[in-house]
C-alpha atoms as a printed R data frame, in Angstrom:
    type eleno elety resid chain resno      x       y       z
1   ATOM     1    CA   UNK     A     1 -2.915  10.970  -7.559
2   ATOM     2    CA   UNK     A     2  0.029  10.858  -9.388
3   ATOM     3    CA   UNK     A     3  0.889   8.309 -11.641
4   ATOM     4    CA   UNK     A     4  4.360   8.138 -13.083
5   ATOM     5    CA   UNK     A     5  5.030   6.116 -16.205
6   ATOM     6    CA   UNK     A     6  8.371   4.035 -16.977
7   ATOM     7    CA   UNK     A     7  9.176   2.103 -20.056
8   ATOM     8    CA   UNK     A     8 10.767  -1.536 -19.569
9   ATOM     9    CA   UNK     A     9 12.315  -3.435 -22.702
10  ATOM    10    CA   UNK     A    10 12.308  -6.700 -21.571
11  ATOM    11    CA   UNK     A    11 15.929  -7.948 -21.572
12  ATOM    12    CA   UNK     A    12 17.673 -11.335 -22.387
13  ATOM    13    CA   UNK     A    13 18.930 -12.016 -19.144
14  ATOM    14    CA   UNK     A    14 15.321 -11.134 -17.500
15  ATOM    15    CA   UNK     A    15 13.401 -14.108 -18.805
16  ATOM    16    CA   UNK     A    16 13.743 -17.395 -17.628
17  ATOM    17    CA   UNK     A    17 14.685 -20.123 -20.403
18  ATOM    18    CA   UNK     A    18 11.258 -20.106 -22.357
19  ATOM    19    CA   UNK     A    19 12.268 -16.312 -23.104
20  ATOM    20    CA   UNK     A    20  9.321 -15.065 -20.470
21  ATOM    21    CA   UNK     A    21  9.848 -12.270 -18.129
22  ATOM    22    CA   UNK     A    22 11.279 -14.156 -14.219
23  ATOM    23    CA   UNK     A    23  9.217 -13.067 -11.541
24  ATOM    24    CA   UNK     A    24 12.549 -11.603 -10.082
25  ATOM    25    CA   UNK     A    25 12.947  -8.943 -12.770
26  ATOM    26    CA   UNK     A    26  9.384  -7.905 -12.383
27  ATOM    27    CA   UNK     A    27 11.054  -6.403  -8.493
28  ATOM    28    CA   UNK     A    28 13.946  -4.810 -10.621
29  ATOM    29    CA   UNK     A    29 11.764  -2.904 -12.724
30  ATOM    30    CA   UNK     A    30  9.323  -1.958  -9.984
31  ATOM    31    CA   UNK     A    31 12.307  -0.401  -7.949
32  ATOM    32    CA   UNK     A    32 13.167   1.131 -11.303
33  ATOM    33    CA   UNK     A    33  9.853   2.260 -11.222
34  ATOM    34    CA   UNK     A    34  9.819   3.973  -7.851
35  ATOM    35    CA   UNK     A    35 13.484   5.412  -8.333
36  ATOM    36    CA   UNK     A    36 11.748   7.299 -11.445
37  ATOM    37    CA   UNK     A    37  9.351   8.655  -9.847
38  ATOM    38    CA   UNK     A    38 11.146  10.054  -7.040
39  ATOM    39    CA   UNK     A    39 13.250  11.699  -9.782
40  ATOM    40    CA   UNK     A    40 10.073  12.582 -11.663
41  ATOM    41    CA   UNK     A    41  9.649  14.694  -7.718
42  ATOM    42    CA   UNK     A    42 12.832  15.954  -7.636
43  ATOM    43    CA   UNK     A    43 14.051  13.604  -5.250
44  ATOM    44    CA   UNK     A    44 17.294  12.110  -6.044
45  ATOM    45    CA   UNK     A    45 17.173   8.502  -5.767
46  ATOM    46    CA   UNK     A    46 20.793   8.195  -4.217
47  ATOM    47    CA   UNK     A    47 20.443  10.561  -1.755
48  ATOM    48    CA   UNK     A    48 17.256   9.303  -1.233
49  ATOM    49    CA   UNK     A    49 17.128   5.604  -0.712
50  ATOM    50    CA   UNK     A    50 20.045   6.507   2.199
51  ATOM    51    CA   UNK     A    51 20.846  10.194   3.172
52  ATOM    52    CA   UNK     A    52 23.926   9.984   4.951
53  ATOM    53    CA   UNK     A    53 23.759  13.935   6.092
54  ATOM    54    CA   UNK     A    54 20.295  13.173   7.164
55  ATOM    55    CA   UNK     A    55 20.910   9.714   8.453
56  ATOM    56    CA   UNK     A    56 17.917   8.080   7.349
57  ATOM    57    CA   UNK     A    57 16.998   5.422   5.066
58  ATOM    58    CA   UNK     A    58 14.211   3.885   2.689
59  ATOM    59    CA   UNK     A    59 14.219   0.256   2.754
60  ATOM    60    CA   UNK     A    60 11.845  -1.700   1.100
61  ATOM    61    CA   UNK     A    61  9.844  -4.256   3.612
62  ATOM    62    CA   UNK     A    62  7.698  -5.851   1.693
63  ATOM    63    CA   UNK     A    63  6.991  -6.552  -2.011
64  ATOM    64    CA   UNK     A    64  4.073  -8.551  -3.733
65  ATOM    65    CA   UNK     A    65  3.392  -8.700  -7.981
66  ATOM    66    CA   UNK     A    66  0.393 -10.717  -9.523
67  ATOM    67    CA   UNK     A    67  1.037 -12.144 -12.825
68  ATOM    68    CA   UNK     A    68 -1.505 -11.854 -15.478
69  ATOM    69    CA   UNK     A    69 -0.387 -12.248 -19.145
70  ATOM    70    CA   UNK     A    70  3.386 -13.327 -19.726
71  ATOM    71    CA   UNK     A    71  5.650 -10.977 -20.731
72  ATOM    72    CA   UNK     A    72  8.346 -11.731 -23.344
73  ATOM    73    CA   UNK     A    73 11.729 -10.849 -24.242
74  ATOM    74    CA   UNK     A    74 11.933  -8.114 -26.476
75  ATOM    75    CA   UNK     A    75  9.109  -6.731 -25.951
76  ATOM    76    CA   UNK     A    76  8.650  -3.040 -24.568
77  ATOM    77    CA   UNK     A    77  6.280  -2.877 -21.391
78  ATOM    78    CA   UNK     A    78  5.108   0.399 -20.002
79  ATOM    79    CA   UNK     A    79  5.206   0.420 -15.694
80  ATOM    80    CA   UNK     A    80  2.538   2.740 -13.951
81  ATOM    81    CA   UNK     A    81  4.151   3.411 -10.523
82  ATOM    82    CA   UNK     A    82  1.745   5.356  -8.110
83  ATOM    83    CA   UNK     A    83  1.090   5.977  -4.332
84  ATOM    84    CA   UNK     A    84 -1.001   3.556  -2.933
85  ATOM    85    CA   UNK     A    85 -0.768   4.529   1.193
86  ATOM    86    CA   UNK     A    86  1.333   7.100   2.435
87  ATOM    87    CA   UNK     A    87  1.589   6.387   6.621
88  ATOM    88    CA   UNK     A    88  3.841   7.973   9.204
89  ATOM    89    CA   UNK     A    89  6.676   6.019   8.593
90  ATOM    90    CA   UNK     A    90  6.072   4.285   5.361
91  ATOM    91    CA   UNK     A    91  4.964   4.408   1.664
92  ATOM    92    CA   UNK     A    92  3.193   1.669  -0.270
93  ATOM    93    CA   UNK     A    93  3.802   1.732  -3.941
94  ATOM    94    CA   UNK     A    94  1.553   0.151  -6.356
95  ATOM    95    CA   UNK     A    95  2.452  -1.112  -9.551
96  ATOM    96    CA   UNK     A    96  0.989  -1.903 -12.598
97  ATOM    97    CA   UNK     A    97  2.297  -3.398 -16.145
98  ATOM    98    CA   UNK     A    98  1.478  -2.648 -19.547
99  ATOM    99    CA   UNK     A    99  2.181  -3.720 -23.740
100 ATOM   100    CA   UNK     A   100  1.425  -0.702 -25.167
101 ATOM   101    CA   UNK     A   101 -0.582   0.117 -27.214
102 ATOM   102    CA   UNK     A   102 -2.556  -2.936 -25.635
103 ATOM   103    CA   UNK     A   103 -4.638  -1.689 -22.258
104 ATOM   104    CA   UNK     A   104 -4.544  -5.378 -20.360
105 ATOM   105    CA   UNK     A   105 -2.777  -5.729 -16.946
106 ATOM   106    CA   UNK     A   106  0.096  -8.094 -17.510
107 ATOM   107    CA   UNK     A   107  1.325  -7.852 -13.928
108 ATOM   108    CA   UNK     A   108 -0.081  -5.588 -10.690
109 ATOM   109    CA   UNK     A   109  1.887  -5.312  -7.219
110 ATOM   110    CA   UNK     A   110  3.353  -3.344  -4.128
111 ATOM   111    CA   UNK     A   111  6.190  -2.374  -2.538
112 ATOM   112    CA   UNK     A   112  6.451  -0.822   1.227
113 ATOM   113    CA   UNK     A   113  9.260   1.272   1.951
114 ATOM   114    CA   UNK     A   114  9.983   2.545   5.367
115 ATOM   115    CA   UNK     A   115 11.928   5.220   6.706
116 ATOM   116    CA   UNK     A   116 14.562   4.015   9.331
117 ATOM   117    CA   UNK     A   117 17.207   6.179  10.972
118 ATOM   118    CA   UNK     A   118 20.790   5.255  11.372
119 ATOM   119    CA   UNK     A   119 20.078   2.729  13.903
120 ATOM   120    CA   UNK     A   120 17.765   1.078  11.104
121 ATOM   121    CA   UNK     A   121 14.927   1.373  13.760
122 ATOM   122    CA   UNK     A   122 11.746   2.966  12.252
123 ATOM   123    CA   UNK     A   123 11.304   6.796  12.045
124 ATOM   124    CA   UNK     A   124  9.058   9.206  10.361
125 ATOM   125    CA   UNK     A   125  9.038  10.127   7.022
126 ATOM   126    CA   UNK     A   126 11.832  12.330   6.509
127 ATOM   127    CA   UNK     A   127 10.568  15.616   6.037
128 ATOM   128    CA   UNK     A   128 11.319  16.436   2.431
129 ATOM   129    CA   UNK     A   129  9.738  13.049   1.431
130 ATOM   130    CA   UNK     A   130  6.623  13.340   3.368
131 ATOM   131    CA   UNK     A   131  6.077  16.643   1.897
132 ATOM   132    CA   UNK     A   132  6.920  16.086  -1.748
133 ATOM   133    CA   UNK     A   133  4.805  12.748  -1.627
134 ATOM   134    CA   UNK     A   134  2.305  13.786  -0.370
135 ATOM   135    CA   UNK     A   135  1.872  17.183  -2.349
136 ATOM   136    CA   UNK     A   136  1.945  14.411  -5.380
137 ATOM   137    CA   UNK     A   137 -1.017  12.497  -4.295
138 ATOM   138    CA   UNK     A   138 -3.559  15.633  -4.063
């Protein structure tokens, strides 16, 4: 499966006033996270989020993040996106967090996009998704 790795440097205005990492921002860099790896496939993120031509969409559904080990500002965290579940019509993301060059889990999650046409009523997979997904998770 393939993992795609990210590097996050924990910003001012991403920690709450004790200078620790809001559970908000943690959703920011995880969309960060799967925008790079669509890139990382050759998938534009802008025309693939929503693909007017196409008319169809990737919305994310649902999101959930576990946090471990605070992360503070300043610091540089490394963000392991992967495929988790690839269905008909949707893709689960998982997430996890690193310090590097420490190896413990600071923060683990999900996110579920789903592909919706122009109607925004479910669809399958478009296509060039399905296939370049899915060709990553051999």
């Amino acid at each position: 499966m393939l993992t795609h790795r990210t590097q996050v440097r924990v910003r001012f205005g991403d920690t709450d006033p004790y200078g620790i990492v809001y559970f908000v921002s943690y959703f920011r860099y995880c969309h960060r996270g799967i925008e790079e790896f669509l890139r990382n496939l050759g998938l534009a993120p802008e025309n693939t989020f929503r693909n007017r031509e196409e008319k169809f969409g990737l919305p994310i559904v649902a999101a959930d993040c576990r946090f471990l080990i605070p992360a503070r500002y300043g610091e540089l965290l490394e963000l392991e996106t992967s495929v988790k579940e690839i269905k008909e019509k949707a893709i689960i993301f998982q997430f996890r967090f690193y310090r590097p060059p420490e190896t413990g889990l600071l923060a683990e999650g999900t996110a579920t996009i789903v592909a919706i046409d122009h109607t925004w009523k479910a669809r399958p997979l478009p296509e060039v998704v399905a296939e370049k997904i899915g060709n990553s998770s051999d």
